[in-house]
N, C-alpha and C positions, 0 to 999 in steps of 0.2 A: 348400270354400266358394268359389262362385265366381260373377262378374256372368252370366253366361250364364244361369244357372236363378234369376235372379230376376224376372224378365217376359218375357212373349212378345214384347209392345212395344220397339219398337225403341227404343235411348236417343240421347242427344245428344251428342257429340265430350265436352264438357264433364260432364256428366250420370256418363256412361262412366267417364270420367277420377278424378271425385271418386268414382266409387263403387270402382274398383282401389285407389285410395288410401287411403282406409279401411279394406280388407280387407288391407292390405299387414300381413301381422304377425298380423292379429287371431285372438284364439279362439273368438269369437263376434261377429255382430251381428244382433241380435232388435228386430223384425223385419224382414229386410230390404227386402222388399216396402214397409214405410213408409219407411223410411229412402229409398228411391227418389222415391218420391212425395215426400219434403220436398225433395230435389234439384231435383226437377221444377221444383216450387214457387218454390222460391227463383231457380231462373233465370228462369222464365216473369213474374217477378213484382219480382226485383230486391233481395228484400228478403235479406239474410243469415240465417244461424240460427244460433240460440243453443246454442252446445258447451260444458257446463259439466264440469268435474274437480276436484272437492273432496278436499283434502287435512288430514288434522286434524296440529297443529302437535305431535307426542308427543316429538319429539327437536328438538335445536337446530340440526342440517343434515339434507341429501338424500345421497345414494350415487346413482349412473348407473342403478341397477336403477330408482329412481321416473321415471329420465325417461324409459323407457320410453313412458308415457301423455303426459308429456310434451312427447313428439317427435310421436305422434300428432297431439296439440293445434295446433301448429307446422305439421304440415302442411295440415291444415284450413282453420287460420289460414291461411296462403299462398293458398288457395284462394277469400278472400275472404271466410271465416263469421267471425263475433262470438266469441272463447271466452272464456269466465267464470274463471280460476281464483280456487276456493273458499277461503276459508279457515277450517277449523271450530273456530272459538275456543270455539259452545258446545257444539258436540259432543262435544268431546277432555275437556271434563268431565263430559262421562256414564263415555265410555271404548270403545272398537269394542270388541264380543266377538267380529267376525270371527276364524274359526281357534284360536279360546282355546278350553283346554280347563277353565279357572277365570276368577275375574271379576279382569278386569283394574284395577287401581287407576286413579283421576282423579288426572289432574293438578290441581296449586293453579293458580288465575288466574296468581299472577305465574309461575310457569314456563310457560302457556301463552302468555304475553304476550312472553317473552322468547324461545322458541321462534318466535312469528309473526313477530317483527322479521327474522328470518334468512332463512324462507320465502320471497316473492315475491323478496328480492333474488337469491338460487340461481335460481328458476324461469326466471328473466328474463334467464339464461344461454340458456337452450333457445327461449323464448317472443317474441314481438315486444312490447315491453313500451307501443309505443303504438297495440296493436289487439288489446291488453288488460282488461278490466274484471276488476276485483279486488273482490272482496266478502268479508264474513263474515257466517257467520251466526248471531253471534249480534243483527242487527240488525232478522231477523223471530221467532225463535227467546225474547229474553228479553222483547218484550212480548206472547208468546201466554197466558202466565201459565198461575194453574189450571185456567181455564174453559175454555180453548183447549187446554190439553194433554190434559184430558178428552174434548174433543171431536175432539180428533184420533187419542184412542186408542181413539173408539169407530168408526172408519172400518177399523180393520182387527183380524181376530180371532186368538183363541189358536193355535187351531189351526192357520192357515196361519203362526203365527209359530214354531211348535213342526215345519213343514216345514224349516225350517232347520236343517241337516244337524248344527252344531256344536252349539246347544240340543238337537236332540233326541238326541244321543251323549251328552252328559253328562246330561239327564233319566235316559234308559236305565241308566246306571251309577251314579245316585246323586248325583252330584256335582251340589253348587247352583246355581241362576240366580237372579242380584238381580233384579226387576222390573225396575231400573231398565236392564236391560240391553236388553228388551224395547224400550224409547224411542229406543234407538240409530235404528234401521233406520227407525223412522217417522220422529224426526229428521230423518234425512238424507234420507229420501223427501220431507219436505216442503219443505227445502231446492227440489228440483226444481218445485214447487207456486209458490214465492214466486219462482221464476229465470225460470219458463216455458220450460224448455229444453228446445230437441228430442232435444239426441242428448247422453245422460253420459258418461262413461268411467271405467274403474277398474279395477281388475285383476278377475284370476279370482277370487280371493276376494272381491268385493267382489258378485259375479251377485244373490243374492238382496238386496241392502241397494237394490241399481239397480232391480230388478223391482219394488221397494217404491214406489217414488218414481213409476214406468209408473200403480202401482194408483193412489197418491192423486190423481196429478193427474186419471184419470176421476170419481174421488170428488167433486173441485172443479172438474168440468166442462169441464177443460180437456184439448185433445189431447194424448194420451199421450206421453212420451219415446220414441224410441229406445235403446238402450243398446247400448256398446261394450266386449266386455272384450279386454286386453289379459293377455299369457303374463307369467306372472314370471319374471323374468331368474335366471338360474343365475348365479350367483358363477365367481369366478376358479377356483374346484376343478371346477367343470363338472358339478354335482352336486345342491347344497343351492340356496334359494333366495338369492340375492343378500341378504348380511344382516351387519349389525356384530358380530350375538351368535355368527355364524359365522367371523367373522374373513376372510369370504371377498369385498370388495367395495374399489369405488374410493369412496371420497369426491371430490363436485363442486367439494370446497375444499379437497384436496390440491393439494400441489406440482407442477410440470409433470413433472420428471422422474421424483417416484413414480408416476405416472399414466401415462405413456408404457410406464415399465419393467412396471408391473403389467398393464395391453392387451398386451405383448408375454407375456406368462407363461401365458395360455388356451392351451388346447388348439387344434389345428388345426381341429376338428368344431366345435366351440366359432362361434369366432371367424365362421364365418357365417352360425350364430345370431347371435350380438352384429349383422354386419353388416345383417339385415334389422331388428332391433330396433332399433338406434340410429345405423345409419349414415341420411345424407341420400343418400347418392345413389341412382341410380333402381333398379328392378329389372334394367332390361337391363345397364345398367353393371355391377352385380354378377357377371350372368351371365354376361358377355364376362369377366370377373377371374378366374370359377370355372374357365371353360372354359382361360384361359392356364393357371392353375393344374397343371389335368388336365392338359393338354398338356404341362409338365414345368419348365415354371416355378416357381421356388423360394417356399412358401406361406407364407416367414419376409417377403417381398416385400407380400402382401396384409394381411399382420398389420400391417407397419412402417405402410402405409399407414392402416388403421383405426386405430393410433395415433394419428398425426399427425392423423388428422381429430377425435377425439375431444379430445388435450390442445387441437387450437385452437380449439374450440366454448369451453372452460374458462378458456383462458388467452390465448391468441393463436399466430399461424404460426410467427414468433420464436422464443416458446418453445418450440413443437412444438421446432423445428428446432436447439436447442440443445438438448432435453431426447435427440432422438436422437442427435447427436453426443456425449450427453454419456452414453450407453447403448452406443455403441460403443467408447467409452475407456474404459467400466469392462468390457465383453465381452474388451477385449484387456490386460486387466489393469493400465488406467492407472486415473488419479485424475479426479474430476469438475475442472471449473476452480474451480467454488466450493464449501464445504464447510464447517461449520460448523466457528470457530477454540475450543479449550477452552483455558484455563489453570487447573492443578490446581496443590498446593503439597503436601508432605511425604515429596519424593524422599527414598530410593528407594521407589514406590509397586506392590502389589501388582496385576497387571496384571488381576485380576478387580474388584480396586476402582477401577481404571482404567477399565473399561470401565461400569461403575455410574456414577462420578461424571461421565463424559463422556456419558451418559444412550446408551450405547450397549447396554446388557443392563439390563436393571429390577431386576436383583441380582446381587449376587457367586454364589450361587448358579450362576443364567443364566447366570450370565458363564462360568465354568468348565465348565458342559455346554458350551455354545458352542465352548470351548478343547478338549475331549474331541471332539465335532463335525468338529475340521479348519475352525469356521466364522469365527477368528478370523484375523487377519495384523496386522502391523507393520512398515512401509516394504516393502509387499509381502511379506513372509516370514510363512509362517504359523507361528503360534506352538503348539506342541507339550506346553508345562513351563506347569500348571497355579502352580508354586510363581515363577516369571519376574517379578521384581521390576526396575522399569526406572529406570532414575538420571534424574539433572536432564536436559532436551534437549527436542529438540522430534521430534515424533514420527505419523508417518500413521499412526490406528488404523481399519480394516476390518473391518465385521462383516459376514457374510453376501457378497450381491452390492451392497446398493445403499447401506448404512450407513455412512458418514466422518468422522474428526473428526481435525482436525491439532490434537495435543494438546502442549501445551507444560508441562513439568515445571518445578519449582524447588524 
C-alpha cells in the first residue's frame, strides 16, 4: 500500500503528507481513491472531516493494544481533522459477535455505565481532549425504537449478513446465532449515518461492521465513509493478540515502573513493530534508529528508548526516568527506592505463607512452586528450603524480577 498508486494527479505538500500518515501502520484503507479526494476537499475548502472510532465500554480499562487506533486518531487530529470518539453504551448491550465463535453475553446498564466513566478518561492519555467530541450512542440509537429499527433492518439483507466470515463458520457447524446479533453491525453502521463521518477506524476485526456503516450511509443518501483498519498488536509473547485473557499486555493504568519493565521484555523483532504502531516519532527517525541498530548499536538502547516514550505518554518524563533507573537497580540486583512496606504477625511464619499474605504469590501453593523455581529471595539470597520458617525482623521479600515487599514480622 502505498500513496504513489493512488492517482495519477499530482497531490499537494499537505494532501501527500496526510495521506503517508494514515497509511503509517495501516492494514487497510478502502477506498483510497476517496479518502484522497476528501483530503483534497478539505484543504481546498477549509472545512475539517469527521474521524470517528467507536469503542463499546465491555471492561473497566484499555491495554496499549487499543491505542493502537488510538494513536492513529492523534495523528489525524494533529493534522487539523474533527475526531469523534464513540462511546457505545447501547451497543455493548447487544454485545459484538466480532470473532465469537458463540453469542456473547450483554452487559447490565450499570456495568456499562461504570465501564464508560473510565473510558474517555484513559483515551485522553493518547487523544487531545479539546479537539475532541465525545458522543454515545445511545443518544440516536434509544429513540429509533421499533419502527426505526425495522426500518433499519430492512436496508440491509440476510445474505450479505451471513458474508460475515464468523456467522457463517458457526452457521456451517451448527452452532447458534441470536437475531439479535445481527443488530450489531447495523448498529454500529448507523452510528456512522447519525455521525456523518468520513473516515472510521477500527481494527481488522472490526472490516465488515465498518463496511456496514459505507452501505447505510448510501442508504440514507449520504457520502459514503472511508474506512481505516488498523493491525492488532501482538502482546508481550510476540505472538497471540494483545489481550488480559492472555496475560500478555501493558495495562494504560499500570504503574510507571511495571510498564517500563514490561516494553523492556518484547522481543527485538517485536519492538519495531510496537515502534511503528505506537511510537510518535516519524518514519525517518525510526529509520535512522534501525540503521544505528544494524550498524552495531546495542538494540537494548532502542527498546530503553521506546520505553521511556511510552511510560511518558502514561505517566510523565519523571517517571519514565525513575521507572528506568529503578529497572537498572533491580537488573544489578539492588532494591527499587520504593516498595510496598507489609507488616504480618505470628513469627516464626512459614515463608510460602509469607509470600501469600504479602500478596506476593496468590497461594502457598504458588508460593512454593515459586521457591522450587529459584524464583523467590530474601535480603537477596534466594531461598531454596520450601519448609524455611522466618523469625520476628524485618525482611526484603523478592519475587520473580520486578515483585518487592519489605516485610516486617512480629
Amino acid at each position: 500500500m502505498n500513496a504513489e498508486s493512488v492517482t495519477s494527479t499530482a497531490l499537494s505538500n499537505s494532501v501527500g503528507r496526510a495521506l503517508e500518515i494514515s497509511l503509517r501502520g495501516a492494514d487497510e484503507l478502502l477506498p483510497q481513491d476517496e479518502w484522497v479526494r476528501k483530503l483534497q476537499r478539505s484543504e481546498a475548502t477549509g472545512t475539517p472531516l469527521r474521524i470517528k472510532l467507536g469503542l463499546d465500554p465491555t471492561a473497566p480499562d484499555i491495554h496499549i493494544g487499543h491505542t493502537v487506533v488510538l494513536n492513529k486518531m492523534r495523528q489525524l487530529q494533529d493534522l487539523g481533522h474533527r475526531v469523534i470518539f464513540l462511546i457505545g453504551d447501547f451497543t455493548t448491550t447487544i454485545g459484538d459477535p466480532s470473532g465469537r465463535n458463540s453469542t456473547r453475553p450483554p452487559l447490565t446498564r450499570e456495568q456499562i455505565e461504570a465501564n464508560a466513566q473510565t473510558y474517555y478518561k484513559q483515551a485522553s492519555l493518547v487523544l487531545d481532549p479539546e479537539k475532541t467530541e465525545i458522543r454515545y450512542n445511545s443518544e440516536w440509537s434509544d429513540p429509533l425504537g421499533a419502527r426505526g429499527m425495522i426500518q433499519l433492518a430492512a436496508k440491509y439483507t440476510v445474505a450479505r449478513m451471513m458474508e460475515r466470515d464468523d456467522f457463517n463458520k458457526r452457521f456451517k457447524s451448527g452452532q447458534s446465532i441470536s437475531v439479535h446479533e445481527f443488530l450489531y453491525p447495523l448498529m454500529q453502521g448507523y452510528d456512522s449515518v447519525a455521525l456523518k463521518s468520513d473516515l472510521e477506524l477500527g481494527g481488522t476485526d472490526q472490516k465488515f461492521n465498518l463496511l456496514v456503516g459505507r452501505h447505510l450511509q448510501q442508504e440514507y443518501g449520504q457520502e459514503p465513509q472511508c474506512i481505516l483498519t488498523m493491525p492488532l498488536l501482538e502482546g508481550l509473547d510476540g505472538v497471540e493478540k494483545m489481550s488480559k485473557s492472555k496475560n500478555n499486555y501493558i495495562g494504560i493504568s499500570e504503574d510507571a515502573n511495571t510498564m517500563f519493565a514490561k516494553v523492556l521484555s518484547i522481543s527485538d523483532d517485536l519492538m519495531w513493530r510496537w515502534y511503528t504502531l505506537l511510537s510518535f516519532q516519524s518514519l525517518e527517525q525510526i529509520a535512522a534508529l534501525k540503521a544505528e541498530i544494524e550498524g552495531g548499536r546495542n538494540p537494548k538502547d532502542a527498546k530503553v528508548a521506546l520505553a521511556k516514550e511510552i511510560t511518558t505518554r502514561f505517566h510523565s518524563a519523571a517517571a519514565a526516568d525513575t521507572a528506568e533507573q529503578d529497572f537498572i537497580n533491580r537488573s544489578k540486583g539492588g532494591v527499587p527506592d520504593e516498595i510496598p512496606e507489609v507488616a504480618l504477625s505470628g513469627a516464626p511464619l512459614g515463608i510460602a505463607q509469607v509470600l501469600k499474605q504479602a500478596n506476593l504469590a496468590p497461594s502457598t501453593s504458588e508460593g512454593n512452586r515459586l521457591i522450587d523455581g529459584g524464583g523467590v529471595r530474601i535480603d537477596s539470597a534466594v531461598v531454596s528450603d520450601k519448609g524455611l520458617k522466618l523469625p520476628a525482623g524485618s525482611y526484603v521479600v523478592q519475587v520473580g524480577k520486578r515483585k518487592f515487599a519489605r516485610v516486617t514480622l512480629s
